[in-house]
Structure formats: structure tokens, C-alpha cells
DOTI-154893 format. One record per residue: residue in one letter; x, y, z of N, C-alpha, C, O in turn. Coordinates in steps of 0.05 Angstrom, whole numbers, plus 5000, padded with zeros to 4 digits. Example, Ala and Ser with C-alpha at 12.3 -4.5 7.8 and 13.67 -1.06 7.14 Angstrom:
BEGIN
a_5264_4886_5156_5246_4910_5156_5264_4934_5156_5285_4934_5169
s_5257_4955_5142_5273_4979_5143_5258_5001_5157_5268_5023_5161
***
This chain:
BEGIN
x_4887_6734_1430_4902_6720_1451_4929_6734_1453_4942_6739_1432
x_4936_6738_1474_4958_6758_1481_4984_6742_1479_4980_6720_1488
x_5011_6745_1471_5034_6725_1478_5044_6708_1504_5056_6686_1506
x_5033_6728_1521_5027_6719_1548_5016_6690_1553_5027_6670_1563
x_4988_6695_1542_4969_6667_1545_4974_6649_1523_4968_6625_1527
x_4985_6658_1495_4996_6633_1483_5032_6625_1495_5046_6611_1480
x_5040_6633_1513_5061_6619_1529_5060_6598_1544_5070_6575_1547
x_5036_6618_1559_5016_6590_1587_5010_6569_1574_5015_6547_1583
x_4997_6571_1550_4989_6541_1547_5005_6525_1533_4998_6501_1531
x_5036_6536_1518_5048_6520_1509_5066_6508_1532_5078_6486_1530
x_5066_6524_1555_5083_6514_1584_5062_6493_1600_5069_6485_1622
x_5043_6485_1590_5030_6461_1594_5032_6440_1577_5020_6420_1586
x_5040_6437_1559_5049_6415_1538_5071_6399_1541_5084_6408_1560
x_5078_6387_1535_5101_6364_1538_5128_6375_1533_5127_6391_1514
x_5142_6374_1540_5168_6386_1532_5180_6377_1504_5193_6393_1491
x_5175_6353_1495_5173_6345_1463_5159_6362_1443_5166_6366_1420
x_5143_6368_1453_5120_6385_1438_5127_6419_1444_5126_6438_1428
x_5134_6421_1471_5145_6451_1472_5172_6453_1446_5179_6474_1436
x_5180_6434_1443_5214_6444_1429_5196_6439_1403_5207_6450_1384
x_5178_6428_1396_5176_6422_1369_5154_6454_1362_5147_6461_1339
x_5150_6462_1377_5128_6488_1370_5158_6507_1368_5165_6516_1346
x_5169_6511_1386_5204_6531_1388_5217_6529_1359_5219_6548_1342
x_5227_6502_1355_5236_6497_1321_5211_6505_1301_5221_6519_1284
x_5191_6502_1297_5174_6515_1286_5172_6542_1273_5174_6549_1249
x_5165_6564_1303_5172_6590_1304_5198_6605_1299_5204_6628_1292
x_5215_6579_1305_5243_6592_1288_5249_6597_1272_5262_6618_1267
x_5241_6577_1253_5243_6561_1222_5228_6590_1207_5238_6605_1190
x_5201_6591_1222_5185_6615_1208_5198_6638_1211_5195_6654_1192
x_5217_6647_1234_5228_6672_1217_5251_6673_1218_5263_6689_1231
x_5262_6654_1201_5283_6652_1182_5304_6634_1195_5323_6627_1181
x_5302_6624_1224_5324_6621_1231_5343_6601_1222_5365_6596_1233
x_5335_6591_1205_5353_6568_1198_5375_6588_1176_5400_6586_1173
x_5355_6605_1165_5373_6622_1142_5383_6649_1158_5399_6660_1143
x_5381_6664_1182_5395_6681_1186_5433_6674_1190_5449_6656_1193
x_5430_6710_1185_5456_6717_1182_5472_6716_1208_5461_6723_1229
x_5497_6707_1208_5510_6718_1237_5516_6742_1233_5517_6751_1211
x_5525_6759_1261_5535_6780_1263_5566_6766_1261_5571_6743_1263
x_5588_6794_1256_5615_6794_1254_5630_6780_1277_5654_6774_1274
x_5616_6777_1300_5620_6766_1335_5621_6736_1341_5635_6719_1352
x_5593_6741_1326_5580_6704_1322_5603_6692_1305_5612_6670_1313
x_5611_6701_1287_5629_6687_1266_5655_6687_1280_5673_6672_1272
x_5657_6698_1294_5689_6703_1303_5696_6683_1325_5718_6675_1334
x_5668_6677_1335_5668_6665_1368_5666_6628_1352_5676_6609_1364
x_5652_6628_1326_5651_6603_1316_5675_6593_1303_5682_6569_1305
x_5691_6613_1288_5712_6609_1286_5736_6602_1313_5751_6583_1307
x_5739_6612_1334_5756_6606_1355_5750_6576_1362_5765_6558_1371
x_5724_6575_1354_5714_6541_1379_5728_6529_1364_5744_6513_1373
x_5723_6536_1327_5722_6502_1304_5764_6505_1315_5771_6484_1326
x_5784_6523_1313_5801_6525_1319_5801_6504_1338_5802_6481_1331
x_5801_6513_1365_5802_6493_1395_5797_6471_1393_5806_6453_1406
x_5773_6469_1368_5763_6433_1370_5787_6414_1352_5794_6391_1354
x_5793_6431_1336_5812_6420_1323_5848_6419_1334_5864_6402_1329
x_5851_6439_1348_5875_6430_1374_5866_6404_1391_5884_6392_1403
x_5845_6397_1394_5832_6379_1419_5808_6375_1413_5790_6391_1419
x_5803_6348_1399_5770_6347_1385_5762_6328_1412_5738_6321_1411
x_5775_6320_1435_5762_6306_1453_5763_6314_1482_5761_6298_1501
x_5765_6349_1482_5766_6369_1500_5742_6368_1503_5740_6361_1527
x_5712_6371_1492_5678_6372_1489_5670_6358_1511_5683_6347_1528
x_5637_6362_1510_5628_6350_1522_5614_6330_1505_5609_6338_1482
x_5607_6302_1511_5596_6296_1488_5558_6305_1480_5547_6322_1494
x_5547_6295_1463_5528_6314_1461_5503_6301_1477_5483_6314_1483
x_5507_6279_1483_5483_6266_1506_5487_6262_1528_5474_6246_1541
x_5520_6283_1540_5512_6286_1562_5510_6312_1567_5511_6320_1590
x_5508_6330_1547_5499_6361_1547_5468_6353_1549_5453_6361_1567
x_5459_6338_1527_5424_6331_1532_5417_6327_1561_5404_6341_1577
x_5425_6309_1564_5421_6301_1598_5420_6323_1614_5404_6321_1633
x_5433_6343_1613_5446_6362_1633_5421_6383_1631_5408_6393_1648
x_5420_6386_1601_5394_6401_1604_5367_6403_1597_5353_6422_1589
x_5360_6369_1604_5337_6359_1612_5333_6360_1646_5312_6366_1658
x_5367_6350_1662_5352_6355_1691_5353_6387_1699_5340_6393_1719
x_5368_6411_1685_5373_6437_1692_5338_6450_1680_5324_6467_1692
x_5332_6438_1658_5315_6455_1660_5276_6438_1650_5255_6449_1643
x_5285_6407_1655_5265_6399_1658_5255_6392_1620_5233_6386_1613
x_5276_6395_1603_5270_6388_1566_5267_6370_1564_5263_6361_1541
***
């Protein structure tokens, strides 16, 4: 079965079930344990900075959920 056709049929599944197959495949290669690049770290470092000038600058995190459940249907 080609990646192709195991796409199609996970794009028929529930969107609960699509994110829980996504965390899955992540988990399996490594992503919980990869490394950042020197960029990633630098760009995480500027945010934790900003959040800490202004920890109520954010969005909160359920209405980022919301946003992209109607943007992309999650």
C-alpha cells in the first residue's frame, strides 16, 4: 500500500482518530525526543522572553483550539 492510499483512508477517519494516528507516527520517530536546531532554540527562547514581559499578550489555548478546528476542520 502506497503512502498515498494509507493517507486516503486515514482522511476518512474522524479527526480524533486522525490526530491520534499523527501523535503516534511521531512518537515513533522520535519526536517527542528530537533535537532542535540552533533557530528553533533561539525562536523559543525570544517567545519564553515576550511571555514573560506580557504573560497575558497570548492567545488562550482554547481559543487557538477552536480556531483550528473551524480553519481546518480538527
Amino acid at each position: 500500500m502506497s503512502a498515498s492510499e494509507i493517507l486516503e483512508q486515514i482522511r476518512r477517519l474522524p479527526p480524533e482518530e486522525q490526530y491520534e494516528i499523527a501523535e503516534k507516527v511521531w512518537a515513533g520517530l522520535g519526536g517527542k525526543d528530537a533535537e532542535l536546531t540552533a533557530e528553533q532554540t533561539a525562536e523559543l527562547d525570544r517567545r519564553l522572553v515576550a511571555f514573560e514581559k506580557d504573560p497575558h499578550a497570548g492567545i488562550p489555548l482554547e481559543q487557538v483550539k477552536a480556531e483550528m478546528r473551524q480553519r481546518f476542520g480538527w
